[in-house]
N, C-alpha and C positions, 0 to 999 in steps of 0.2 A: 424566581428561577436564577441560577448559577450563569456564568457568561459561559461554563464549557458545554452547556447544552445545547447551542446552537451549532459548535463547533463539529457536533456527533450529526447531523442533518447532512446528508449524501448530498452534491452539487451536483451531479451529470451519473451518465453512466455510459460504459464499455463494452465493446462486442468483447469476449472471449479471446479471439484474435488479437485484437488491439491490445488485450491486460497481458496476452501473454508475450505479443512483442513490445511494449513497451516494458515488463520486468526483465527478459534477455537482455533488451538493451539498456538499461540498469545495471546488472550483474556484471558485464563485459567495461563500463565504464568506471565503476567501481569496485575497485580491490578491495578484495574480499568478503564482497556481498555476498557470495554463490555460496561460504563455509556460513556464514551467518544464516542466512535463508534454511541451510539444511539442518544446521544447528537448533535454530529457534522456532521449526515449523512443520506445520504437515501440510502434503498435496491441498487443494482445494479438488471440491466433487463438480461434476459438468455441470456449469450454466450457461445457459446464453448471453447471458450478460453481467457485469458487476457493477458495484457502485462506484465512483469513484468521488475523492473530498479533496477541498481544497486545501493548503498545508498550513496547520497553524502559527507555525516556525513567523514571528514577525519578520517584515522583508522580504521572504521568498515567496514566490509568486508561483511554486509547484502544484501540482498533481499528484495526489495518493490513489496507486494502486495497487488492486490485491495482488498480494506473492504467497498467498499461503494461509492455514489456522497455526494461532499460537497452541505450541506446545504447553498442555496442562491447563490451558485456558478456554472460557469461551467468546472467541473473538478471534477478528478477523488481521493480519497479521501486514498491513502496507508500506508499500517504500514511496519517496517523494523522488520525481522525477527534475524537482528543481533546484537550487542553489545548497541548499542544505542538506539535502539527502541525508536525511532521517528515515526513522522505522518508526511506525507509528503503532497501536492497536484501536484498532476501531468494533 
C-alpha cells in the first residue's frame, strides 16, 4: 500500500449545516475563493451529512470540507479550514 491511501479514509463527518457554514465562512475569509469555487465546481446534491478529512498539507492542523464536485471530474471538491487553505479533491 501507498502512504496516500490512508490519506483518502474520511476522519469525522458533518451535518449539512455545519459544511455549508463552515465553506461561507471560508469564502468571506478568503479572497477569492467564492470565483474559484464557481470556477472549479458544481452544487453538491442534498445529504444529511458529508465527510469530512483531515488536511494533508504538513503542519496544518485543518479540516476538509466539501464545497462542491470537480468540474469534469469524479470527486468530491474541499477546502481546508486551516492554516493553509488549500483545495483539495477527494
Amino acid at each position: 500500500m501507498t502512504s496516500n491511501v490512508g490519506q483518502n479514509y474520511p476522519y469525522s463527518s458533518e451535518t449539512d449545516a455545519d459544511r455549508a457554514s463552515a465553506v461561507a465562512a471560508l469564502t468571506k475569509a478568503q479572497v477569492g475563493l467564492t470565483d474559484k469555487l464557481a470556477a472549479e465546481t458544481t452544487p453538491l446534491d442534498a445529504q444529511d451529512r458529508w465527510w469530512t478529512w483531515k488536511c494533508p498539507t504538513p503542519g496544518c492542523r485543518g479540516i476538509l470540507h466539501a464545497a462542491g464536485y470537480a468540474h469534469d471530474l469524479h470527486a468530491v471538491y474541499v477546502v481546508c479550514d486551516g492554516t493553509c487553505a488549500k483545495t483539495f479533491l477527494r
